[in-house]
N, C-alpha and C positions, 0 to 999 in steps of 0.2 A: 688624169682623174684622181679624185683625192679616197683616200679609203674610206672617208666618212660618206660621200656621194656613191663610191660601189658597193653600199648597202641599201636594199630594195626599202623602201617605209613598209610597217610590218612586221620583214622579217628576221627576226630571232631579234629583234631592240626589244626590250624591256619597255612594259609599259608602264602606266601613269603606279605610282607606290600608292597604297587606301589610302583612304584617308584614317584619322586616329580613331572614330568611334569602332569604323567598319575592321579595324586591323586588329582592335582588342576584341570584338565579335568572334575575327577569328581567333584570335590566341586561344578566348576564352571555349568557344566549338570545341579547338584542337586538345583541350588540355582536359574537357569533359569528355570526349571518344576515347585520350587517353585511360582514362580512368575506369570509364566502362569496358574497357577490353582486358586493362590489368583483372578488374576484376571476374569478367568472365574464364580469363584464363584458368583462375581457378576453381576446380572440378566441383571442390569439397563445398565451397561458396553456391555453387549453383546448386548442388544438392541440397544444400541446407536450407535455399531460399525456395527451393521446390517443398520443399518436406513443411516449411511453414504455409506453404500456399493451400496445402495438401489440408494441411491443421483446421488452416481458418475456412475452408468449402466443407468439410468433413463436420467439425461441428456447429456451422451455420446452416449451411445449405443441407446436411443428414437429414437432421429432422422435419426438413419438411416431406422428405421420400420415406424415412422409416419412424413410424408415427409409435412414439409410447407414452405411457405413463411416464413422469417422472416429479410429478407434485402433490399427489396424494397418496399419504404412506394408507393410510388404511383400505386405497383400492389396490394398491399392491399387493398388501397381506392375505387379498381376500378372493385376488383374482391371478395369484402364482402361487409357485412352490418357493419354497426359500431355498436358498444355496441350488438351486436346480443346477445342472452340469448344461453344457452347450449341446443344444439342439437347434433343428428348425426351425422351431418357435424363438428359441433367444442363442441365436449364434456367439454370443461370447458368454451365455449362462445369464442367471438372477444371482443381486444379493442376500443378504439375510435379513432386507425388509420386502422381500420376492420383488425389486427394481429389477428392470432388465439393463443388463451390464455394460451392456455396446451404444441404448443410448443415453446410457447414465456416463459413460464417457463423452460421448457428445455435450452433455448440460452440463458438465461440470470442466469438462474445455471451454465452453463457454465463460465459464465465472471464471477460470485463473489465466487466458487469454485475457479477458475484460480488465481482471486485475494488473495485470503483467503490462499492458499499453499504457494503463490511463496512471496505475503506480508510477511507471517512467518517466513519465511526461511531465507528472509535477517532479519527481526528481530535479529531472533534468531540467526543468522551468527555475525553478526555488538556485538549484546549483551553478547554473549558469549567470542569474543574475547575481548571485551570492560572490560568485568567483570574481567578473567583469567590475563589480564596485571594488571590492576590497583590492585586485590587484593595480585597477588604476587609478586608485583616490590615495591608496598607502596610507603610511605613516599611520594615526590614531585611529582609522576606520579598519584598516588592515589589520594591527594589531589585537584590537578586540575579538573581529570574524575570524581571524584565524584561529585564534584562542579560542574561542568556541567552538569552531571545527573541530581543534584537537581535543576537549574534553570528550565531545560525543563519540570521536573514532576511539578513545578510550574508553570506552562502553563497549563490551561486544554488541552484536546487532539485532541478534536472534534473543539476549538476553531482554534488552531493551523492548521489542518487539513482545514480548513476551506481557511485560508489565504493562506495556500499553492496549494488548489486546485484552489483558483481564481488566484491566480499570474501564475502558470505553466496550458496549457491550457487538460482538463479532456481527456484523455484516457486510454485504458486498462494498457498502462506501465508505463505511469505517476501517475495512480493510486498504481500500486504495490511500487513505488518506494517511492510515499509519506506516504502510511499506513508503509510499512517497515522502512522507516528509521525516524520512530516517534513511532514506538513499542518497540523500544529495551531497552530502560529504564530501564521494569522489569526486563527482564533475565540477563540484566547488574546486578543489584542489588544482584539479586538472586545466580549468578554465581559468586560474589563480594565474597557474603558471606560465599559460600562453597569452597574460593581458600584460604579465610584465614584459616580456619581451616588444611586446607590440605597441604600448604607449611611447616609446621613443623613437616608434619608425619614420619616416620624413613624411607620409599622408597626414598621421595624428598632429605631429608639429604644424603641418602648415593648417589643417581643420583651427587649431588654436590660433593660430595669428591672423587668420579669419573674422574671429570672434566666436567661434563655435563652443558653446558649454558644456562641461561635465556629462550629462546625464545623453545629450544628442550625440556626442561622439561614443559615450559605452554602448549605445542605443544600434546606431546608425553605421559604426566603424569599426569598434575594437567586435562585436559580439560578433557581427558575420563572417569577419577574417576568424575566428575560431571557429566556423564550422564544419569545418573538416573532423574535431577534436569530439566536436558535441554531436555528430551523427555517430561515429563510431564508440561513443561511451554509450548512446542512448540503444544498442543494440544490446550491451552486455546488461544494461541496466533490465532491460525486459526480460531476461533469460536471468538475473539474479530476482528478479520480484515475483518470478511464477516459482523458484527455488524458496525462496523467504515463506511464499503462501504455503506452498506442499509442506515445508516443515511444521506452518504453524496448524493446518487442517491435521499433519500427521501425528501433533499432542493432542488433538482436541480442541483448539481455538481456531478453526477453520469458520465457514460462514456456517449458519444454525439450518439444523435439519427442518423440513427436506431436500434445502439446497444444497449442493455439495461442488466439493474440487477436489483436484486428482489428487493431493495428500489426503484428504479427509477418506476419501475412496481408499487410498493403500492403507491409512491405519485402521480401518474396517475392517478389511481381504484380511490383515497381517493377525486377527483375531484368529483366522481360521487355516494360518500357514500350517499347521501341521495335520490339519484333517486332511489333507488333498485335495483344497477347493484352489487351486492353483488360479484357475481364471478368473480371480476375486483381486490376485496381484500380481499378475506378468503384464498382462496386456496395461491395465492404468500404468504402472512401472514405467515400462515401454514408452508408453506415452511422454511423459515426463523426460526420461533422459534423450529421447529424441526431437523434441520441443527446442529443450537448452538446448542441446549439443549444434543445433540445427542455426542459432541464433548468435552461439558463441562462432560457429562458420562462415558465418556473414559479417561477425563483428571482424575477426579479423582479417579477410578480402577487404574489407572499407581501409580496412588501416591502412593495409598493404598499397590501396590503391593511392590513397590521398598523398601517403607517403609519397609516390611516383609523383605526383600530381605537384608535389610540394617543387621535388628537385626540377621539374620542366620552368618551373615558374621566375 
């Protein structure tokens, strides 16, 4: 008997190999578990995506459990104390137009939440495409857009920001519209650098001897393969555009009373930092640096993980 016939059909032979769709299915399963585990592995990552979950139910879902004022200043003046200290009635205190404090943090997470998504998103829209053309068309298109880039990064940002919130007059969409379209810089950059690499990989070539055109391949090829690049800038970008608002609320170019966001809130409180109305600026404070911080902890778990994600591939 031969040793291929003293093996049972069955047992321990290998069976039929997937087929190609069903094999990249799995690569592609195994390489997203991977990803999700690197990033739960760490701690400071899930806390930070806790802490923003935290954010976005606190001040959407708050007000509709703790009901206040927060749009008309003259019923506030008329129906509080001003600077009142934290009680019962206002557990984190009033301002000094008698708003209660706790859910004047709630409405004004709202606005620089609001800002901080939708600012991003055109960033990262504007920058993305801005990067994918210039890096794979080169030569004279490239040359221009990057040139441009560089004058603007030569602009500080806040300064910039500045001149355009006093020319265009502050509210919530002239707000998103000017942090967005003064963010895109870096993911320009960023997405520059990963289309050069990627225009000469052997998919793109063979897309082209195809017949495939310029705008279908940046479209369809080069922009997906950078998304690894463009989710984890578009995290930092959120935690830099709710930073951009808070400074500009905290001169005074924030959105127009009685709307507000948590800079406009701290450069309020900071009026009255040396009376001892403390709860006018710890808690918004608070707010703020644990938003970012919270954001920038999830920016970098993404990194970390795509990065894995990258070497499995």
């Amino acid at each position: 008997m031969t040793a291929s016939s003293a093996v049972e059909p069955g047992a321990g032979a290998p069976g039929p190999a997937p087929a190609g769709g069903e094999a990249q299915q799995q690569l592609g399963g195994g390489l997203t578990m991977q990803l999700v585990r690197v990033f739960v592995e760490n701690r400071l990552a899930v806390v930070g995506l806790a802490i923003i979950a935290f954010a976005i139910v606190f001040c959407w879902v708050g007000p509709l459990f703790y009901h206040t004022n927060q749009t008309d200043t003259q019923k506030a003046l008329l129906n509080s104390i001003q600077n009142a200290a934290p009680s019962g009635a206002h557990p984190l205190g009033t301002d000094a137009s008698g708003f209660d404090l706790l859910g004047r943090i709630m409405y004004g997470g709202q606005i620089s939440l609001e800002v901080g998504f939708a600012a991003a998103g055109i960033a990262t829209i504007v920058g993305v495409l801005v990067g994918a053309v210039s890096g794979f068309f080169g030569r004279a298109i490239d040359a221009v857009l990057m040139r441009f880039v560089d004058v603007l990064l030569s602009v500080p940002i806040l300064y910039l920001l500045i001149v355009l919130a006093v020319i265009f007059t502050p509210s919530v969409k002239i707000l998103i519209l000017v942090i967005g379209f003064t963010a895109w810089l870096v993911p320009a950059r960023l997405v520059r650098g990963e289309t050069l690499s990627l225009r000469v990989r052997e998919f793109v070539q063979a897309v082209r001897v195809m017949g495939g055109g310029g705008p279908r391949i940046v479209l369809r090829h080069i922009i997906p393969n950078t998304i690894g690049t463009i989710i984890v800038n578009a995290t930092f970008q959120v935690a830099d555009a709710i930073l951009l608002l808070a400074a500009l609320g905290f001169i005074g170019l924030g959105v127009p009373s009685p709307q507000t966001d948590w800079g406009s809130m701290l450069s309020n409180g900071v009026n009255y930092a040396f009376d001892g109305y403390w709860w006018e600026i710890y808690p918004t404070g608070l707010a703020i640096v644990l938003v970012v911080v919270a954001f920038n902890f999830v920016g970098d778990a993404l990194r970390d993980a795509f990065e894995v994600r990258l070497q499995r591939r």
